[in-house]
C-alpha positions in Angstrom: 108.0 137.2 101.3 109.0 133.6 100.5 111.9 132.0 100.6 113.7 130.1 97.2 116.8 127.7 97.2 119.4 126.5 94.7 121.4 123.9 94.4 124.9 124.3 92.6 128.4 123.3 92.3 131.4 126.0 92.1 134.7 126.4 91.5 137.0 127.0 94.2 138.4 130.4 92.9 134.1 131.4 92.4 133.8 130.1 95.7 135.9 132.1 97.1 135.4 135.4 94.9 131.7 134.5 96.6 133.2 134.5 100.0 135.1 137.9 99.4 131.9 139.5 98.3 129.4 138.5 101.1 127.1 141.3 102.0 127.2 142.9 98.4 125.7 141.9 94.9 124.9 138.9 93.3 123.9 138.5 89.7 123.9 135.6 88.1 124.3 135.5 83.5 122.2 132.7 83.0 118.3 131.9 83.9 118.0 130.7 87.2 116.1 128.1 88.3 115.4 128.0 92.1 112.7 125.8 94.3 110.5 126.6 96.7 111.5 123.2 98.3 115.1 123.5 99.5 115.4 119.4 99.5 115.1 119.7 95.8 118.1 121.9 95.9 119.9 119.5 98.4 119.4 116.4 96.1 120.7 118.6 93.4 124.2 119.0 94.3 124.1 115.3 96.5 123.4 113.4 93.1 124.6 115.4 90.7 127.7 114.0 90.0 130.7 117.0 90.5 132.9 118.0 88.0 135.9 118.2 89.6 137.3 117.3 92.7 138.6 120.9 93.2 134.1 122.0 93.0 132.2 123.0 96.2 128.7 122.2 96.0 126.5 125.0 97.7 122.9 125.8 98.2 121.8 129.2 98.0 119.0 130.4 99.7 117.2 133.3 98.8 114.2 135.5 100.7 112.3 137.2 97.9 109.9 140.0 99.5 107.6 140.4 96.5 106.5 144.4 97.9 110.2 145.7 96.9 110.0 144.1 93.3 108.3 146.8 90.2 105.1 145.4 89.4 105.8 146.4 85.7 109.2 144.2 85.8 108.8 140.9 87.9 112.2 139.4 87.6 110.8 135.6 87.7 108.1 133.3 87.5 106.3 130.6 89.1 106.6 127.4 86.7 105.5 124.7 88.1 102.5 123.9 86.3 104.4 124.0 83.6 107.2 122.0 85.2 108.1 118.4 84.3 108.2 117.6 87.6 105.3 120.0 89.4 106.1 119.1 93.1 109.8 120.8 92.6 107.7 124.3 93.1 110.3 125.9 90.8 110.4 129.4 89.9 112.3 130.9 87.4 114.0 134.0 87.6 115.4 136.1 84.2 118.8 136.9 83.2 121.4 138.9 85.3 118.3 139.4 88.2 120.3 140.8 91.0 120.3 139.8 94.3 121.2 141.7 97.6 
């Protein structure tokens, strides 16, 4: 298993629908891009500048066990060698992957 992290600001009515849905599913409708290194995801929301004043910034982090993932439908990918900036480790994950 390894473990990846996000970075990412959120309204406060998704922040709280978040909240009210700990412990279930979480899919996100979009590619996800996620790092290996969770100061990459830290400097994300710390210099990106926000939105709105009304936005919480949050950092997802995410244990991927590789053994419970069909081998015939790997949800993501390592991309760092094809990365811009290699030493972010990041690995992309598909479209509306879900997460427990």
């Amino acid at each position: 298993a390894f473990t990846v992290y996000r970075g990412q600001e959120l309204s406060q009515q998704d922040f709280q629908n978040l909240c009210d849905s700990k412990g279930g599913l979480l899919s996100f409708n979009n590619f996800l891009s996620t790092s290996k290194e969770k100061e990459v995801a830290m400097n994300f929301v710390q210099d990106s500048p926000h939105e709105s004043t009304d936005n919480v910034s949050v950092i997802f982090i995410m244990t991927i066990d590789p053994n419970k993932i069909s081998t015939s439908n790997t949800p993501f990918a390592m991309i760092d060698e094809h990365s811009a900036i290699p030493s972010e480790q990041e690995i992309l994950f598909t479209m509306h992957t879900v997460f427990r």
